[in-house]
C-alpha positions in Angstrom: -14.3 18.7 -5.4 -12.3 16.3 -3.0 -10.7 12.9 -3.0 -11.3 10.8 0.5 -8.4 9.0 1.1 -9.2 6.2 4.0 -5.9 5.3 5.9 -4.8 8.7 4.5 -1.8 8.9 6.4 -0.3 5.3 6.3 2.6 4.6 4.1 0.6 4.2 1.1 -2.2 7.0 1.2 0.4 9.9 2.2 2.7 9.4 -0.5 -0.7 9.4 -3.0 -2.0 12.2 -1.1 0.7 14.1 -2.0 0.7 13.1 -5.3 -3.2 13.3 -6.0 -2.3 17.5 -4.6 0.4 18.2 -7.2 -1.8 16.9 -9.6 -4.6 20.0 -8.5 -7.2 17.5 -6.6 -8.3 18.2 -3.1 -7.5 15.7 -0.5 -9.5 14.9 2.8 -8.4 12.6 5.1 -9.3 9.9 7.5 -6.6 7.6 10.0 -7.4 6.2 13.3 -3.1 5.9 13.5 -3.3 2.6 14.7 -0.1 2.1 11.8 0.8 5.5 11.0 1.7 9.0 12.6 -0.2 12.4 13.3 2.5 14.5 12.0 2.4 13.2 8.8 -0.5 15.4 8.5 1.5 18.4 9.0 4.4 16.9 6.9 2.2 16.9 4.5 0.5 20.6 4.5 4.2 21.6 4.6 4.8 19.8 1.2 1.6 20.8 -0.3 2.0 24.1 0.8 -1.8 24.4 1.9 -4.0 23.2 5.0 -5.5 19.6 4.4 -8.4 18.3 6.1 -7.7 15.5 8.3 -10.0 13.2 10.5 -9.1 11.5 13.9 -11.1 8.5 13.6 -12.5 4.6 12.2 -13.8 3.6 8.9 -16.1 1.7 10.6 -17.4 4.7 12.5 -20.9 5.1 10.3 -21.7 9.0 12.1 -18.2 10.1 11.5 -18.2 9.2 8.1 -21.4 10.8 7.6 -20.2 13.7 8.9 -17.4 14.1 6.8 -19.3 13.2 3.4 -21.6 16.4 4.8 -19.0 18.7 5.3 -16.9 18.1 2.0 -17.6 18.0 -1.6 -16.5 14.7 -1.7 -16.4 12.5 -5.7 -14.7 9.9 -5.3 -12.8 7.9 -2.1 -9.3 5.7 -2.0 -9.7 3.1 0.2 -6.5 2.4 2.1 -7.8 1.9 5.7 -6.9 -1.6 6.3 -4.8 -4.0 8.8 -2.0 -5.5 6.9 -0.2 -8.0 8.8 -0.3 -11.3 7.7 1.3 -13.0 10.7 -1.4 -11.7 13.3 -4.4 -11.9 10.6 -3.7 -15.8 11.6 -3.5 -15.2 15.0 -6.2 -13.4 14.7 -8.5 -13.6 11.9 -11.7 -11.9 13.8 -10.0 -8.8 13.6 -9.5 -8.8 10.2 -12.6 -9.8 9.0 -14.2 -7.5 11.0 -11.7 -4.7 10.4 -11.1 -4.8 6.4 -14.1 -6.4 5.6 -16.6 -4.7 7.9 -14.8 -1.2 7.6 -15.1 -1.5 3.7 -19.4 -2.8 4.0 -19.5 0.5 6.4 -17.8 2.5 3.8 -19.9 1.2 0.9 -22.7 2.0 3.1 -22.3 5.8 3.8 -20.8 6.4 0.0 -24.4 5.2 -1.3 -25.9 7.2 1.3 -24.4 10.2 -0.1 -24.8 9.3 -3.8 -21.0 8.9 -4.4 -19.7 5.6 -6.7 -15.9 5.9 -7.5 -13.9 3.7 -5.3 -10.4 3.0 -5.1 -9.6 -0.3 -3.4 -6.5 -0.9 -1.9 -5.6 -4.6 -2.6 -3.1 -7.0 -2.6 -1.1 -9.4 -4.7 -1.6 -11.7 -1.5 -5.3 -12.5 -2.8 -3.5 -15.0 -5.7 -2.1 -17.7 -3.4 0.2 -20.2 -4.4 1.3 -19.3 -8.3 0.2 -22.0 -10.8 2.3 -19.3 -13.7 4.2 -16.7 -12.9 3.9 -13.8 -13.7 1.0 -13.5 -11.8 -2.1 -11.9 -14.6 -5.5 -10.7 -13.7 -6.9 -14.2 -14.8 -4.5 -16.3 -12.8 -7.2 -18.0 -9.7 -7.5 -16.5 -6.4 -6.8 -18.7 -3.6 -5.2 -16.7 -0.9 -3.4 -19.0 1.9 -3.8 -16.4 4.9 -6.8 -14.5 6.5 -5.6 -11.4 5.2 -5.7 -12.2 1.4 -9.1 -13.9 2.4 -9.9 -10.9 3.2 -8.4 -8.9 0.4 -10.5 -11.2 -1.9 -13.7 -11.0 -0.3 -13.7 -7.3 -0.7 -13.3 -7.7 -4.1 -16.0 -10.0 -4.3 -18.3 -7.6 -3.0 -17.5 -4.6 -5.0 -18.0 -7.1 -7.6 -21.1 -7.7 -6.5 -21.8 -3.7 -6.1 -21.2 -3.2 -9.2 -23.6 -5.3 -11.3 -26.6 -4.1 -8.8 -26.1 -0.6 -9.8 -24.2 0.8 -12.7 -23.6 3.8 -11.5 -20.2 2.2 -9.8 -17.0 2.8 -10.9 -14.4 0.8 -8.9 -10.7 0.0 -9.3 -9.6 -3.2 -7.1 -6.1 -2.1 -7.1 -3.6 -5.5 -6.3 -0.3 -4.5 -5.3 2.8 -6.4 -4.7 5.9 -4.7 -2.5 5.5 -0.9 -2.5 9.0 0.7 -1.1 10.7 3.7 -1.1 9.6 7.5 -0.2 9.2 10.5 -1.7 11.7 12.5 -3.3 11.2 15.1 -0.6 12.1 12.9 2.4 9.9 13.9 4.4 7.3 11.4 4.3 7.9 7.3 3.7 7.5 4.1 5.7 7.2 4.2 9.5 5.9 1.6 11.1 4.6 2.4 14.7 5.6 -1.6 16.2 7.9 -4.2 14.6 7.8 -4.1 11.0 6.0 -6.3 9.0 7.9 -5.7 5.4 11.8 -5.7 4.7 12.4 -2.4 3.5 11.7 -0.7 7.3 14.1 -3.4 9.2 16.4 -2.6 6.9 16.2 0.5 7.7 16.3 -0.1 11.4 19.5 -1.9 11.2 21.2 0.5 8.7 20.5 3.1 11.7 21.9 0.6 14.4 18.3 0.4 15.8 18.5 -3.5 15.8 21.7 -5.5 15.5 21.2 -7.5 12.3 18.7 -8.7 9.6 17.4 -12.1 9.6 16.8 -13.7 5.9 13.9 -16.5 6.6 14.9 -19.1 4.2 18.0 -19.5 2.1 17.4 -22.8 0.5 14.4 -21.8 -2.2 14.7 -22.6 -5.6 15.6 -19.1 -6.8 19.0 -17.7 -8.2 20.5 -17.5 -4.9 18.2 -19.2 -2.5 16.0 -16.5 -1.1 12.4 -15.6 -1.9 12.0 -13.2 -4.7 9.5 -10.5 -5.1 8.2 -8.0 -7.1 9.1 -4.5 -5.5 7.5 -1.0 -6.4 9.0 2.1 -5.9 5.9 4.2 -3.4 5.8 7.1 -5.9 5.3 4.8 -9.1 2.3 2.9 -7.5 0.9 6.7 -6.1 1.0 8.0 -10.2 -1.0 4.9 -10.7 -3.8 5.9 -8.8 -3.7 8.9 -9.9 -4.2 7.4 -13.1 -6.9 4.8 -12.1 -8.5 7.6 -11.0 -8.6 9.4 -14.7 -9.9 6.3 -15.8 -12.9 5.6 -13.9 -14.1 9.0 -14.5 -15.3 7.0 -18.0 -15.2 3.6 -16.9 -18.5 2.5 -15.4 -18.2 -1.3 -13.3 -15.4 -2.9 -11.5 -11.8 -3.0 -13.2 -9.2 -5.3 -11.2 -5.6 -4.2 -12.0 -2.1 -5.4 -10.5 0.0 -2.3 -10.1 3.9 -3.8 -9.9 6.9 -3.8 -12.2 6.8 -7.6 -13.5 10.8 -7.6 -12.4 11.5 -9.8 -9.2 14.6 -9.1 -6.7 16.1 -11.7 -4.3 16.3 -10.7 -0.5 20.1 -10.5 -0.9 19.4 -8.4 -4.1 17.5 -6.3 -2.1 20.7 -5.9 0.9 23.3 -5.5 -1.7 21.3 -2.9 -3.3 20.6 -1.0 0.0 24.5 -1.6 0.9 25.2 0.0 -2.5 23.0 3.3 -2.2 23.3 4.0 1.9 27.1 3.0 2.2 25.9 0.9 5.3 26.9 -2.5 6.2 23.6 -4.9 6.8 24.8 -7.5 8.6 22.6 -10.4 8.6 21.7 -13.8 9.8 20.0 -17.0 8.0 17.1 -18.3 9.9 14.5 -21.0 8.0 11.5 -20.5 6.2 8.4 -18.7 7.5 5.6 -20.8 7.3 3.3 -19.2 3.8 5.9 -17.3 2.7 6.3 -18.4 -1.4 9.3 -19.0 -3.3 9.0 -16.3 -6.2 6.1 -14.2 -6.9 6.0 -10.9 -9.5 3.3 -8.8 -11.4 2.5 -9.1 -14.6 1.1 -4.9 -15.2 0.9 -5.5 -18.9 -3.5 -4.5 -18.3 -2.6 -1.0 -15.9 0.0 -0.7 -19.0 -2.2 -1.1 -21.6 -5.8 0.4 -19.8 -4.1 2.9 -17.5 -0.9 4.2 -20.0 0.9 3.7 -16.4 4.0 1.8 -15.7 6.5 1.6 -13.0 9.2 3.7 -14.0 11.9 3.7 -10.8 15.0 1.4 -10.3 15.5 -0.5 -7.3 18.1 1.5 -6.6 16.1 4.4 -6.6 13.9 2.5 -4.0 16.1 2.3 -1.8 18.1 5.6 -2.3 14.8 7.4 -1.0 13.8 4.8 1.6 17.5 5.5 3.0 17.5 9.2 2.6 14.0 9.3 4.6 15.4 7.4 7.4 18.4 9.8 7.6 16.3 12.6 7.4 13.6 11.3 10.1 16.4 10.6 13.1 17.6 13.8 12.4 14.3 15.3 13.1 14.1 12.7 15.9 17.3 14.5 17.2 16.1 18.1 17.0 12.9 17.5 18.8 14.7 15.9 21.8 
């Protein structure tokens, strides 16, 4: 039996590839690499230590997908395919809707076609909008201020939806907040194929002298020391927590929504000093203002995943980025053999 994992070989669904392997389940998966790499596929055969299935191709793509629900015992699916930019889902919110949304109907689609109901969704924190408490709980309102969370939510609404037509469902609407990190291998962790979108890969990028210096967007929030604070998870603890979803919906009929973070927010400058503290690199950085929709403070309350999944995040910060560090090292120097 086999695990579909959409977007397998992102960020995200290559660390809980390999993670969903050392815990004995087959993998198969799917990546049109429009955010991610084709070597990881091999990266990850090499850590796995056995050939994995993997698919060229979009989730959108209804024969493709049929194809590959023919070909492989497939029993459940983790949906990670999924544009995640919230800067060009305002520029361009078409492509979003049509991307996360449509992708996910087309999905849904083939998965009932094929008489298969447990689904993993890959969600986002960004689907609570503006905080009326913090932490942030599974009953706090959804009001997302960007396309992207729009969208987010309005998957969730339909699997909602899903559900109650046909019991047979079992879906977990995963919401997750700042994933970081890589896994303890080094060999696989976040590369971003264009500018990144998250902190953790520029500061990367400028530990590594790829770019000059690191520019904080706002400095003059109401937080400990004036920068926006969020709730970072370490890649591998959010990975065991599908892992554990997964357990769970094998007796857990309907949809379960469930924020996977560690309840603790950092401060950008946390974050630097952190990074200066594990690499031994100098960030230098500049102050520019606030990015329009980014929020003061935001964090996770996981106390439901604690209590309904017996998961919580387990890794420091400075674990975080330790391994996000020691995968950049470790991809140059790759980078540097190949040439």
């Amino acid at each position: 039996m086999s695990i579909l994992l959409t977007g397998g070989l992102g960020f995200i669904g290559s660390h809980v590839a390999a993670v969903l392997q050392e815990h004995g389940q087959e993998v198969v998966l799917l990546d049109n690499l429009c955010n991610s790499q084709a070597s990881v596929a091999k990266q990850l055969e090499l850590l796995c230590a056995q050939p994995i299935p993997f698919y060229e191709g979009d989730v959108r793509d209804h024969a493709l997908l049929d194809s590959i629900f023919s070909k492989h015992p497939i029993t459940a699916v983790m949906h990670f395919a999924g544009l995640k930019s919230v800067a060009q889902s305002v520029q361009d919110p078409l492509l979003y809707f049509d991307n996360n949304v449509g992708g996910t109907i087309t999905l849904l689609q083939v998965m009932q076609r094929h008489g298969i109901h447990q689904l993993i969704f890959s969600s986002s924190a960004t689907v609570y909008g503006v905080p009326l408490y913090l932490p942030y709980d599974e009953a706090h309102p959804t009001k997302p201020i960007n396309p992207y969370g729009r969208a987010k939510l309005q998957v969730e609404e339909i699997l909602a939806d899903l559900a109650i037509s046909d019991k047979r469902w079992a879906i977990a609407a995963l919401r997750y907040f700042n994933p970081i990190g890589a896994h303890p291998s080094y060999t696989i962790g976040e590369l971003p194929n264009d500018q990144p979108n998250n902190l953790m890969p520029y500061i990367n990028q400028v530990a590594s002298k790829h770019r000059p210096f690191l520019t904080v967007f706002g400095n003059d929030y109401d937080t400990k020391d004036g920068t926006g604070e969020r709730d970072y998870i370490h890649v591998m603890d959010l990975a065991e927590g599908h892992v554990a979803a997964l357990r769970f919906l094998d007796t857990s009929a309907g949809l379960h929504t469930l924020n996977l973070g560690t309840g603790q927010p950092y401060s950008v400058l946390e974050m630097i000093q952190t990074f200066e503290k594990a690499s031994g690199q100098t960030i230098p950085v500049q102050m520019g203002p606030r990015r329009e929709g980014d929020l003061p403070i935001y964090y996770a309350s996981a106390a439901k995943a604690q209590s309904i999944l017996h998961w919580q995040a387990k890794r420091s910060l400075w674990e975080m980025c330790d391994s996000a560090w020691k995968f950049q090292l470790q991809h140059l120097r790759s980078l540097t053999a190949s040439v």
